[in-house]
N, C-alpha and C positions, 0 to 999 in steps of 0.2 A: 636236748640241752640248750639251755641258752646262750647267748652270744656274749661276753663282754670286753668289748674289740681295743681298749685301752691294754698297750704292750709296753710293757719298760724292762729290757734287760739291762745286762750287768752294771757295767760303768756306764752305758749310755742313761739310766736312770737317776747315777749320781749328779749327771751332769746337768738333768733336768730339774733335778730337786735346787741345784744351787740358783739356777734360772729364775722359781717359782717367786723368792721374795721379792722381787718389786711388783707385784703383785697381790701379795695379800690382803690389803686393802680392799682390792675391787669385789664385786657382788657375781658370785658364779652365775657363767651362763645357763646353768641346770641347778633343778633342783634339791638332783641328788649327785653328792660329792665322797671322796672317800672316805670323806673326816664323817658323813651323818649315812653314810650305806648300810652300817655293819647294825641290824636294828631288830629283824624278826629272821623267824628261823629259812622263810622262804628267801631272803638275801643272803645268808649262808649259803644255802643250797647253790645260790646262783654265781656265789664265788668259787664254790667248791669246782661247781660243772667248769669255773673259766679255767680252771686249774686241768680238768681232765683235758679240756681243749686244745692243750699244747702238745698232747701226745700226737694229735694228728697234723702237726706243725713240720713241713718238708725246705721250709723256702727262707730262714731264717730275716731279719730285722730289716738287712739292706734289701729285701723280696727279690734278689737274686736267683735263690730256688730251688730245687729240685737235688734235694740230698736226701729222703726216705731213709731211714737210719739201717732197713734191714739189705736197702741197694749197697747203700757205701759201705755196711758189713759183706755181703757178699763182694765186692768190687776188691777191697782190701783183702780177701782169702783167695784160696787157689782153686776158686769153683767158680770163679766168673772172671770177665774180662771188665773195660771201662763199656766200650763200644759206643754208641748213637751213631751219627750219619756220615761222621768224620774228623778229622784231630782238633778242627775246631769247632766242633758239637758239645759244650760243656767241658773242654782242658780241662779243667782242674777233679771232675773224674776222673779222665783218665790219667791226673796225675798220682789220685790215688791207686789206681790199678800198676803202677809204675813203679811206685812208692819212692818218686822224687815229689815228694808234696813241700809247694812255699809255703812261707811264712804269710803270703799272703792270698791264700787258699782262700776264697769265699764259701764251699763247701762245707770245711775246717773252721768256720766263723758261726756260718748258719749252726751247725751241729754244738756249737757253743751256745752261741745266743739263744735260741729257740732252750734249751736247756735251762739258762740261767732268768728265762722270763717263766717258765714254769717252777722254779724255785720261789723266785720270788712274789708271783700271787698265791702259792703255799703259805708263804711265811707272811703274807699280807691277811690272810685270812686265820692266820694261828695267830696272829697278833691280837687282832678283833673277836675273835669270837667268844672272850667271857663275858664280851660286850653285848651280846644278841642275846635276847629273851626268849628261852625255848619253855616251851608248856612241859616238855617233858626231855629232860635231862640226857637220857639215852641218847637221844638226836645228837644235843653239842659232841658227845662221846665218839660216837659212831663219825659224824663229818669230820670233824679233827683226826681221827685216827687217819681216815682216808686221806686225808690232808699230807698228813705225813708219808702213808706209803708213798703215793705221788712224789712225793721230797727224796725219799729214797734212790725210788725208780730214777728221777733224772740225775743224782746226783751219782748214782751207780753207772749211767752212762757217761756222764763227765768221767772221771775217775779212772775209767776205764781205755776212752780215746784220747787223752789227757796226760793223766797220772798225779801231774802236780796243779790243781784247781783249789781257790777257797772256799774255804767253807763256813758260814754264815747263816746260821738261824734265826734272823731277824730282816726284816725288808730294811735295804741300804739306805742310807743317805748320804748326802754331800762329803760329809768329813768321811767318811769310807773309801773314798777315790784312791789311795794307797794300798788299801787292803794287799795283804800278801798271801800267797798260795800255801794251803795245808799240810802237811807231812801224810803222805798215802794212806799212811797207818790209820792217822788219827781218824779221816774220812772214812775207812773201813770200820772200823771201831763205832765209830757214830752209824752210820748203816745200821750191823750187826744189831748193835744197842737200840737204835728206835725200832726194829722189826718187831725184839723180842718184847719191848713194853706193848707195843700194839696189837700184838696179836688176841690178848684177850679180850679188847675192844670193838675189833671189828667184825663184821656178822659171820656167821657158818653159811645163813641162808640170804642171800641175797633175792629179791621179790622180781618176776619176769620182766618186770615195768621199769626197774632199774638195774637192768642188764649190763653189764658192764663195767660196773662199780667193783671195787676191791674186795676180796672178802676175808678172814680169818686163811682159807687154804689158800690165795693168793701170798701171803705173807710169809706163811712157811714156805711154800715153792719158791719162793725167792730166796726165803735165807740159804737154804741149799746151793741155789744158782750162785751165791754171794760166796759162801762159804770154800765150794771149789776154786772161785776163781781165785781168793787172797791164798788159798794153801799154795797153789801150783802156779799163780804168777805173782799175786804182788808181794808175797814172803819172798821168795827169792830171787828175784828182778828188781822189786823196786824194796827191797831191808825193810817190808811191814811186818811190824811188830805184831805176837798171838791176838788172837779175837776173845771177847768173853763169853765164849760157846765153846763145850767142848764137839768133838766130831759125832759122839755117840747121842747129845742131846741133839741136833742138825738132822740125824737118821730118824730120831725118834720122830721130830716134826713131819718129817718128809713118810714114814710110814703112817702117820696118822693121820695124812693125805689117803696114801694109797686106802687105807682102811675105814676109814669112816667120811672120807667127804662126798658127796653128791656127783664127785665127777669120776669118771671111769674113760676105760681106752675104748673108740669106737672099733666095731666089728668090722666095717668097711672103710680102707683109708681114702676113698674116694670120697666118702661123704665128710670129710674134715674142709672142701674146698667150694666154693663160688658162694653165691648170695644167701641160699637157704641155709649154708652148714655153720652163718656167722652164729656165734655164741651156742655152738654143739657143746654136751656133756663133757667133751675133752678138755675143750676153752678152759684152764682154771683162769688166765686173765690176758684179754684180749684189746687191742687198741680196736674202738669202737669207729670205723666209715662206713657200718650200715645207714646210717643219717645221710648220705650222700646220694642215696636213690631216691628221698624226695625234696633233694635239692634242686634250686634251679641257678646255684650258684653261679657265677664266671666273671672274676672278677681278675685281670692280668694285673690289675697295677697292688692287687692284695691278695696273694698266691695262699697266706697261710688263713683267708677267710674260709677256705674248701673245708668241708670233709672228707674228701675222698682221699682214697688211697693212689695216691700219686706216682709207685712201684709198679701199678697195673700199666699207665698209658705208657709210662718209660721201660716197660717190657716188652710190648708186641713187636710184633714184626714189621717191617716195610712193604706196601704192596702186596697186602693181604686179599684186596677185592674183597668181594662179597665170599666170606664160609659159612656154612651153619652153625658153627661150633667157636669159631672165632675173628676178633678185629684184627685193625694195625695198631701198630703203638708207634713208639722213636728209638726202638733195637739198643734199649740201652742193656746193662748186663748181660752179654751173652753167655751161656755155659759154658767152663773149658771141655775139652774132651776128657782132662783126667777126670773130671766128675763123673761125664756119661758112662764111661768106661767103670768104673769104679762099680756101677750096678750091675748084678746079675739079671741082664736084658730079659733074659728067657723067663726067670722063675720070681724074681723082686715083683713084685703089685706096684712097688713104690713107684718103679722106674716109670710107668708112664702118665701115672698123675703127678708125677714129680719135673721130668722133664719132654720139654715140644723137640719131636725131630719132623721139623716139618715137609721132609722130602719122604718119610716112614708116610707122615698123614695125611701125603698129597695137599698142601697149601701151600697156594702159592705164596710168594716172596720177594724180593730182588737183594741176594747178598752183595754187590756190588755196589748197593747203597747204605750199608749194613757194616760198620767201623769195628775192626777185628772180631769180624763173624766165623765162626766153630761149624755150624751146623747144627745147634741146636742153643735152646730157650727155655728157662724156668716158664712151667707152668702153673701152678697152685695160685697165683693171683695174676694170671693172664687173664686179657680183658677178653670175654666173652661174650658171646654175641647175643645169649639171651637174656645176658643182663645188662646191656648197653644203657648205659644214662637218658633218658629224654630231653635233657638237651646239657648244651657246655661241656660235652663228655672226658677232655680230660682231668676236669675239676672235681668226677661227681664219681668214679668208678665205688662202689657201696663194699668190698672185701675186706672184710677184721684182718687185719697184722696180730695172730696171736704170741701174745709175750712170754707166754708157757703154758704149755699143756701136759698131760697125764703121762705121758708118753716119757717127757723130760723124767718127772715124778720118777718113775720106773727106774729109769736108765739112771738116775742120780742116783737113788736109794740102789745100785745094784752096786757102783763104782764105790761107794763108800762101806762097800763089803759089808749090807744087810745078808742073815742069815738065809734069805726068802731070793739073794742075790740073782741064783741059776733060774729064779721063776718068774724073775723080773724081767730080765733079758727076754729069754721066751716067749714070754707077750708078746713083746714089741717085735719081735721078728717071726713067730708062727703067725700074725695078722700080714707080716709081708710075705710069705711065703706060703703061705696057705697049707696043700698037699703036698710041696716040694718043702717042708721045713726039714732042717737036721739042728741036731743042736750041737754048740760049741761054746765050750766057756766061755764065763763072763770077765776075762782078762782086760785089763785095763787097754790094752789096744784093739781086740774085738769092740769093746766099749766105743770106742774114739771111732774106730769108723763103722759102727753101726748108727751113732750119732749123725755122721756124716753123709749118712744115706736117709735115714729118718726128717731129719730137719732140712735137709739140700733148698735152698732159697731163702730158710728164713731169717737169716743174719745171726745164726748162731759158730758156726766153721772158724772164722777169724780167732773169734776167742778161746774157743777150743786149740787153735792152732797154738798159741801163746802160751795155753795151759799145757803144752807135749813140749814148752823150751823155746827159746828163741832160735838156735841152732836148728831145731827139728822145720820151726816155720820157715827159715827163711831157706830150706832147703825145700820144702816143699812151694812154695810160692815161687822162687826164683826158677823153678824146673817147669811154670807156666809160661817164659821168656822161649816162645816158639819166633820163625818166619822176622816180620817187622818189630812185634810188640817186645818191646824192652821192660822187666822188671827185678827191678834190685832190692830186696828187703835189706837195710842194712841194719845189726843186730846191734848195733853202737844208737841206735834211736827207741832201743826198747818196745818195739811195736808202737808207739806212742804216734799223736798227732803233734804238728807244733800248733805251740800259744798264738792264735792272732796276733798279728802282730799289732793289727790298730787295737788290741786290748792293751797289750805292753805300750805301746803311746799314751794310749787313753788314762793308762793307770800311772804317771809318771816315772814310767819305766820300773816299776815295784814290782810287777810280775818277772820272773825270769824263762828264756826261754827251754824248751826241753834238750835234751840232751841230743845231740849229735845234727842241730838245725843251726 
């Protein structure tokens, strides 16, 4: 993908636009400008790719840093801790592990902004693109469509860490500075609504060469994903109004996954992890830092220039030395023991591709440098020694973040009470059980923690926890409050993040804060 390193999020873009007029006049320092970019199909492409770009964006606007959206999902649920080196190694993780999180959360900012800069080259590129001259029409179809999934996806995670965010399908300008926050619903509703028009626009087959791009089953595994969450949390948490999908149309997408898409559940869950398993048949849509093994990236003072997946260096261990098998990192999310515990050690496959005991695998360590260290450590995107970057290592680790996979497929179409339910389930757990499988229905709480075993690190838990109640999360979260580590969900905050606050400045105080901040 190409690079195109011009960032403007939210309000900080309005601010810039009001800037721009004394300026007009002058003669641009370059050639090419945003008013004459938008021109052949290969400058599409190259907007399109800066839009993918921000998926691998960890370190938001202020390049503060290091918020990986599936860490600070795991950190926020009750399957990891904050940790690094010590209470003052990134605060404001571990304020989210605490869940006394400020108003003035940098984390909580990044995880905004990085958000609201890949909306808005979306909506910069669906602005322009009847303007671009395509030889052949399918093109404009196909990158627009993808344009919007993207729109989606970040506005899905806003929404979601949020609740109350606006919503805006047009690149901002100045007089926008006020803009006020959407009604849940209505953002749900738009989701739902753009999924279902785009789905018959974007490809079934996506070309080896552009790996990683959306595709028609990419869009139904989301509406799925989308669909459970507004049933079981923003319906009755945050008073969002029906969707325009019914449940049985949602199932039908989701088996037409399972039945006719190119992607299937791998045989070995070992082979779903490290550099060669990026974009496996599972992958329906994966954030793409394969690009990061032949980078020679390192750049401190521009954190979100990496592709690398930034979850691997903030996972390893301290004082690792030389292993065959693995490096160090900065001991960030460590595993709590209810997770570990929660695997059948003996008979689960998952458990040990899933989680590091690294006193079980003989590596060494030093938990004493290791900030509310458990005894053990997500694996599936620990930094590995045979795939060590060549140089700038924590910039470049090459691991896909997958967004969903096949597996999800399964487990969604089972909970929404597909008839094929008891065979879904199945799957997904005769591949972790192998010879030791027994079977046991597919009840909606077998469901939730086979979920919970299946996805263990990849920042799916939190949300799950949310969709079983707020009462249910904040008893299970609150019962990780071992020893020193203090954590409070309080249920008066809805799961939710608070609004930056320098947004609510920014926006003249037009934004309001969330509830219980």
């Amino acid at each position: 993908m190409k690079r195109i390193t011009q960032i403007i999020p939210f309000v900080g873009l309005l601010l810039l636009a009001g800037c721009m007029d004394n300026f007009l006049d002058h003669k641009p320092p370059v050639q090419r400008t945003q008013d004459n970019f938008f021109q052949t199909k290969s400058d599409a492409e190259q907007a399109l790719y800066a839009v993918y770009e921000v998926l691998t964006f960890h370190h938001g606007r202020q390049n503060t840093g290091f918020h990986p959206y599936d860490l600070m999902s795991n950190v926020l649920s009750d399957d990891a801790y904050g940790g690094g080196s010590g209470p003052g190694d990134q605060p404001h993780i571990v304020e989210f592990n605490d869940h006394n999180i400020s108003v003035t959360n940098d984390k909580a900012l990044g995880l905004w902004s990085d958000r609201f800069t890949g909306i808005y080259r979306a909506n910069l590129l669906l602005k322009n693109i009847n303007d671009v001259r395509f030889q052949n029409e399918l093109d404009r179809t196909i990158i627009a469509a993808e344009a919007r999934f993207l729109r989606v996806l970040f506005y899905y995670e806003l929404v979601k860490f949020f609740g109350y965010v606006p919503l805006f399908e047009r690149p901002l300008v100045a007089e926008d500075i006020r803009m006020e926050q959407t009604d849940p619903g209505e953002v749900y509703e738009f989701l739902v609504t753009e999924l279902l028009d785009i789905i018959p626009d974007l490809r079934d087959v996506v070309p080896p060469a552009q790996a990683g791009r959306a595709s028609s089953w990419a869009a139904k595994s989301m509406l799925g994903r989308i669909y459970l969450y507004h049933r079981d949390y923003a319906q009755p948490v945050l008073g969002a109004g029906p969707l325009p999908v019914s449940e049985s149309e949602v199932l039908g997408h989701l088996e037409d996954v399972i039945n006719n898409s190119p992607h299937r559940l791998l045989d070995d869950f070992s082979a779903l992890w490290g550099k060669a398993a990026n974009n496996n048949a599972e992958a329906i849509f994966s954030v793409q830092h394969g690009a990061a093994a032949l980078s020679a990236f390192g750049d401190w003072g521009f954190l979100n220039g990496s592709y690398g997946n930034w979850a691997s260096q903030m996972t390893g261990l301290r004082g690792v030395g030389f292993n065959v098998n693995y490096t160090a990192g900065w001991s960030f999310q460590p595993v709590t023991p209810d997770l570990a515990d929660a695997f059948d050690q003996d008979n689960d496959s998952r458990y040990f591709f899933s989680i590091l005991d690294p006193v079980e695998e003989n590596v060494n360590h030093r938990p004493d440098e290791m900030y509310q260290w458990q005894g053990y450590a997500f694996k599936k995107f620990y930094p590995r020694r045979a795939d060590v970057p060549s140089v700038n290592v924590p910039f470049n680790w090459p691991y896909n973040r997958p967004v969903v996979r096949f597996a999800d497929v399964l487990l969604m179409a089972a909970e929404l009470g597909s008839p094929n339910a008891q065979d879904y389930f199945d799957q997904v757990r005769r591949r972790a059980y192998g010879d030791n499988f027994v079977q046991i229905p597919p009840t909606r709480e077998n469901i939730m923690e086979e979920r919970r075993l299946e996805f263990a690190g990849e920042g799916l838990r939190y949300w799950d926890l949310l969709r079983m109640g707020l009462d249910t999360a904040a008893q299970k979260i609150n019962a990780q409050a071992i020893q020193d580590i203090n954590i409070n969900f309080r249920t008066e905050r809805l799961g939710l993040l608070p609004i930056p606050q320098s947004e609510i400045n920014l926006s003249d105080r037009t934004l309001q804060q969330n509830p219980g901040y």
